[in-house]
C-alpha positions as CSV (number, residue, x, y, z in Angstrom):
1,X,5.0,5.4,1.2
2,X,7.5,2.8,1.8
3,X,8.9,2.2,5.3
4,X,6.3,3.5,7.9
5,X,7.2,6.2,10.3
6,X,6.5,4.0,13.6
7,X,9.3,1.4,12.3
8,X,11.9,4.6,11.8
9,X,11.0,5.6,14.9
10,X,11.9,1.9,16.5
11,X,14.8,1.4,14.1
12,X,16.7,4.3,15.8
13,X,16.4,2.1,19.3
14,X,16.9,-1.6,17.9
15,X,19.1,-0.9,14.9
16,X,18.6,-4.0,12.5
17,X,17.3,-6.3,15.3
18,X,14.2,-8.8,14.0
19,X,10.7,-7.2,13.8
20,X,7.8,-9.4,13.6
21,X,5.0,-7.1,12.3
22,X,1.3,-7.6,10.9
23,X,0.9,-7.4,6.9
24,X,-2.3,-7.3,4.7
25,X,-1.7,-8.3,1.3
26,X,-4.3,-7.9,-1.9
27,X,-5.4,-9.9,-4.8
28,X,-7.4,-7.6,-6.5
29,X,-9.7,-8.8,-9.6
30,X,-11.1,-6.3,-11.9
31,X,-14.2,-7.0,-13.5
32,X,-13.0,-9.3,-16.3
33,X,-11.5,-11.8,-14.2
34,X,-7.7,-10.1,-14.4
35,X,-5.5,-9.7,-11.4
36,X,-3.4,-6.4,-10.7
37,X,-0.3,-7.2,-9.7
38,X,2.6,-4.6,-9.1
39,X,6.5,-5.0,-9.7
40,X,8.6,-4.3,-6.9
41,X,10.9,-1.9,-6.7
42,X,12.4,-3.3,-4.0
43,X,13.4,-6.5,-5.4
44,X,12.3,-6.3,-8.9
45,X,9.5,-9.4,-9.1
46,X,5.7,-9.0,-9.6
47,X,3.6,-9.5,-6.7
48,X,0.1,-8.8,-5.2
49,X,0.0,-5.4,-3.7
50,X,0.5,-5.4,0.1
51,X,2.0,-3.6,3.0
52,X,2.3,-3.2,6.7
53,X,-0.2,-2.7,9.0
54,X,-0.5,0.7,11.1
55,X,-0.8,0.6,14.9
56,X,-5.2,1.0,15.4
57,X,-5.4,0.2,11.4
58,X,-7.7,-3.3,10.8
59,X,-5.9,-5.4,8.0
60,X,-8.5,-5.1,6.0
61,X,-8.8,-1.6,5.6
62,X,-4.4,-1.8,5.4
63,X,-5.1,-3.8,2.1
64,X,-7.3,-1.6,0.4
65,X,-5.3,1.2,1.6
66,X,-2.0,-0.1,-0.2
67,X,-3.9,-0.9,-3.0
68,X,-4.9,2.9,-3.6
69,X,-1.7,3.8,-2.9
70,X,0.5,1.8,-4.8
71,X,-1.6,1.4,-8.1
72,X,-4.6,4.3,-7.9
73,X,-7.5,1.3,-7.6
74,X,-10.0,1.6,-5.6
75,X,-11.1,-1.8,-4.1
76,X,-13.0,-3.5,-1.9
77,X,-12.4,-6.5,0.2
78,X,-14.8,-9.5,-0.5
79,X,-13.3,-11.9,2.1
80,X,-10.0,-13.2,3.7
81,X,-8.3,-15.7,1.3
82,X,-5.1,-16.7,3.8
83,X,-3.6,-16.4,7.4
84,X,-0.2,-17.1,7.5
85,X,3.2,-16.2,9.1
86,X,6.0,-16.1,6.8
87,X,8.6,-18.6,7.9
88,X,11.4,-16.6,6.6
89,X,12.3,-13.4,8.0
90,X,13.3,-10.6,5.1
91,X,16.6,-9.2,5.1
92,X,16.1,-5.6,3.1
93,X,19.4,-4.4,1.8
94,X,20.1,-2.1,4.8
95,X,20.3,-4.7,7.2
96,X,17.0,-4.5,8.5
97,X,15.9,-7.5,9.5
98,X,11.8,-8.2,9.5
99,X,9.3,-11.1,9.9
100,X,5.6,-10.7,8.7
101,X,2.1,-12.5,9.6
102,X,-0.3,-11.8,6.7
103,X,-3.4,-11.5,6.2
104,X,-4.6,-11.9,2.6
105,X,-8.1,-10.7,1.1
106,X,-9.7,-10.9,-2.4
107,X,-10.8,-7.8,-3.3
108,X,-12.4,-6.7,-6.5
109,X,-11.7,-3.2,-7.8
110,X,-14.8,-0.5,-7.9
111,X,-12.8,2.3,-9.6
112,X,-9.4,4.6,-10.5
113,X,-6.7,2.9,-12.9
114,X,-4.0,1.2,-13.0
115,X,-0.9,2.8,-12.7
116,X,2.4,3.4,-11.1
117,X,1.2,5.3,-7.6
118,X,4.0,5.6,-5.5
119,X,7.8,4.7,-5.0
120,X,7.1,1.2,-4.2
121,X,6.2,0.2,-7.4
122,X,8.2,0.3,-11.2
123,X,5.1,-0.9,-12.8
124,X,1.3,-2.1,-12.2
125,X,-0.3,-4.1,-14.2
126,X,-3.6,-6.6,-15.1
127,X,-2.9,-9.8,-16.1
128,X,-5.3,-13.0,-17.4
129,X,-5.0,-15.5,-14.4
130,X,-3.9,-17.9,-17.4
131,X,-0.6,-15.7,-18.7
132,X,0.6,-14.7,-15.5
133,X,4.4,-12.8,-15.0
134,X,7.2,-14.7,-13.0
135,X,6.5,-14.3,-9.6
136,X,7.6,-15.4,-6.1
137,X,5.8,-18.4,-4.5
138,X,3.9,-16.2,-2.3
139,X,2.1,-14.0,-4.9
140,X,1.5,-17.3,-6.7
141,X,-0.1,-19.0,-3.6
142,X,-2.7,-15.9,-2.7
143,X,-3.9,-16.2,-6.4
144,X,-4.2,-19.7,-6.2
145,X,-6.2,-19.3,-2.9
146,X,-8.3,-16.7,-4.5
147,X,-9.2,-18.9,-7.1
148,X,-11.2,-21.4,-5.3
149,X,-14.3,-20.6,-3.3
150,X,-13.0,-22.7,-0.3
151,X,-12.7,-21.5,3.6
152,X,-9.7,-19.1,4.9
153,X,-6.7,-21.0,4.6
154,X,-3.9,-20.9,7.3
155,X,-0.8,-23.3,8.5
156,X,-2.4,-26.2,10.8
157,X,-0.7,-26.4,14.1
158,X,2.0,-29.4,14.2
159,X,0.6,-32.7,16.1
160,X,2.0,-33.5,19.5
């Protein structure tokens, strides 16, 4: 789907001016243990399927909707992995300038295959947790997260 219609709609008014919007991101496991990851087309690295977050939409229901649209999985959400604000903003190559809070979920897939859904993607894929493709420190850290069978993790407030 790429950029929603409610941020073209602002864009026309603020031009490239900072957004800070709410994400959901994915890490999907299939029943073997494998994680589906997608390739970017963006920015050409492999990554846990995620997205931005429509005005009324839950995040939850945001990841499993970007997963079914960027791969053709069907998934359900089994619990929230990670709470975090991204302290960099992205720069997209259009000048666009945009700063997410995500919410991440492990999710486990209950149906469709893997494929290339939509425009956002060049490839989806399952991969062994052990052989995993290069990636970008977030996709690496959700995994990681999803992993271990600890509480929701999220960036503790600095000490005064």
């Amino acid at each position: 789907m790429g950029t929603p219609d409610f941020i073209r709609e602002l864009r026309v008014d603020i031009g490239h001016q900072l957004l800070f919007l709410p994400g959901a991101s994915a890490v999907v496991f299939d029943d073997r243990g494998r994680v589906l990851l997608g390739r970017r087309a963006d920015n050409g690295f492999w990554s846990v399927i995620g997205g931005i977050v429509e005005p009324g939409e839950q995040p939850a229901a945001c990841a499993v909707r970007e997963v079914y649209e960027e791969t053709g999985v069907r998934c359900e959400v089994e619990r929230v992995l990670i709470v975090q604000t991204l302290r960099k903003p992205v720069v997209y190559p259009n000048g666009d300038r945009c700063q997410f809070m995500d919410v991440s979920f492990r999710c486990r897939a209950v149906g469709g295959e893997a494929r290339v859904n939509d425009e956002e993607s060049t490839e989806v894929a399952w991969f062994d947790v052990d052989d995993l493709p290069q990636m970008k420190r977030f996709a690496h850290f959700r995994i990681e997260q999803a992993l271990l069978d600890e509480p929701t993790w999220f960036d503790p407030m600095p000490s005064s």
